[in-house]
C-alpha positions as CSV (number, residue, x, y, z in Angstrom):
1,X,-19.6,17.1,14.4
2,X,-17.8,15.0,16.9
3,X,-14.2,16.3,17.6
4,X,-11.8,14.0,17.7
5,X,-8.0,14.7,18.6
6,X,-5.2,12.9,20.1
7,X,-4.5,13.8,23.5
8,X,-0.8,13.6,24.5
9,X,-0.3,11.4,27.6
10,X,1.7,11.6,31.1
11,X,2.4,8.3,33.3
12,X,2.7,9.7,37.0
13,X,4.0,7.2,39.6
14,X,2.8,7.5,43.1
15,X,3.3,5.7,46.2
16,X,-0.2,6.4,47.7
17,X,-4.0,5.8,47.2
18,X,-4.5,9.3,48.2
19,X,-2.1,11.1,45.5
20,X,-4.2,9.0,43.2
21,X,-7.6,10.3,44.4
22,X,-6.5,13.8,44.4
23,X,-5.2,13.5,40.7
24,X,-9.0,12.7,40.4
25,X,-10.4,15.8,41.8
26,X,-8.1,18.1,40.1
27,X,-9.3,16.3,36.6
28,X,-12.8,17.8,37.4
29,X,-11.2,21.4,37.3
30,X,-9.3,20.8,34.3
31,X,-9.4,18.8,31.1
32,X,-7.7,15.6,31.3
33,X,-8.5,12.3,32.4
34,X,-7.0,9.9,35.4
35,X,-7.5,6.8,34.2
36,X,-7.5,3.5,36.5
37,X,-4.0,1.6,37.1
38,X,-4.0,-1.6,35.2
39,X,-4.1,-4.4,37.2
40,X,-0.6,-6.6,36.9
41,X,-1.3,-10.3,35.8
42,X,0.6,-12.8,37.3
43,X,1.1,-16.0,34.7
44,X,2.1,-19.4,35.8
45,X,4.4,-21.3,34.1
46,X,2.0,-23.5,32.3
47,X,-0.4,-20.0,30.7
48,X,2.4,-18.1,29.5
49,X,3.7,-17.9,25.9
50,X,6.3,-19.4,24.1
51,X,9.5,-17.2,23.6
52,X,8.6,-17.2,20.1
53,X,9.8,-14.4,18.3
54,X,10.6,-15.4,14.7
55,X,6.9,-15.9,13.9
56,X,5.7,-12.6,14.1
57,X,7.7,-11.2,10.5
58,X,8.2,-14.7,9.3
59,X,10.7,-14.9,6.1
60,X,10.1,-17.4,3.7
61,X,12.6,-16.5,1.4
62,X,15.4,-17.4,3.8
63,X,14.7,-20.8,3.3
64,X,15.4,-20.4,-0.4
65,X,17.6,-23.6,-1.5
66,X,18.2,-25.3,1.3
67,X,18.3,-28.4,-0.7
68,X,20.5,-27.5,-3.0
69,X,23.6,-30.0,-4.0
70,X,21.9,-32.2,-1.3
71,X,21.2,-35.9,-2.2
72,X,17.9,-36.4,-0.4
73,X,14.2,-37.4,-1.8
74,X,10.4,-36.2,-0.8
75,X,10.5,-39.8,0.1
76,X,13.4,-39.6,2.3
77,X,12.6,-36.7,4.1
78,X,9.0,-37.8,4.7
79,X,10.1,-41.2,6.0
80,X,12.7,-39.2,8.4
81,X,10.1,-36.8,9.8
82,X,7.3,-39.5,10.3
83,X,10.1,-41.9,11.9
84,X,8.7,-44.6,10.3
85,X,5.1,-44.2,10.7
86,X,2.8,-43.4,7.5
């Protein structure tokens, strides 16, 4: 049977390719793993994502009755959101 277990994980900043290679060779002595730095991405304007935050937990329910009391139609609020277009 496979074992499987979490290992617990430590981020170690270094300033030089070499600290990074010896982490390396002291992994072979000892049981833990150096893995590879993850390469930043750099995003143009035009790639990255909306600031949309709202969408992720979205609420339905807060919308509850926001017609209420309110003298508007299906009709009228389909003719305002197609601006005149059907």
């Amino acid at each position: 049977m496979k074992n499987t277990y979490c290992m617990a994980e430590v981020i170690i900043k270094y300033k030089s390719a070499k600290t990074l290679e010896a982490l390396k060779d002291i992994a072979k002595y000892f049981d833990f793993v150096v893995e590879k730095p993850l390469a930043k991405k750099k995003h143009s304007k035009s790639s990255s994502p909306l600031p949309i935050t709202f969408a992720t937990n979205p609420d339905v329910t807060a919308l509850a009755g926001i017609w209420k009391d309110k003298n508007i139609t299906l009709a009228d609020l389909r003719k305002n959101a197609w601006g005149g277009r059907s």
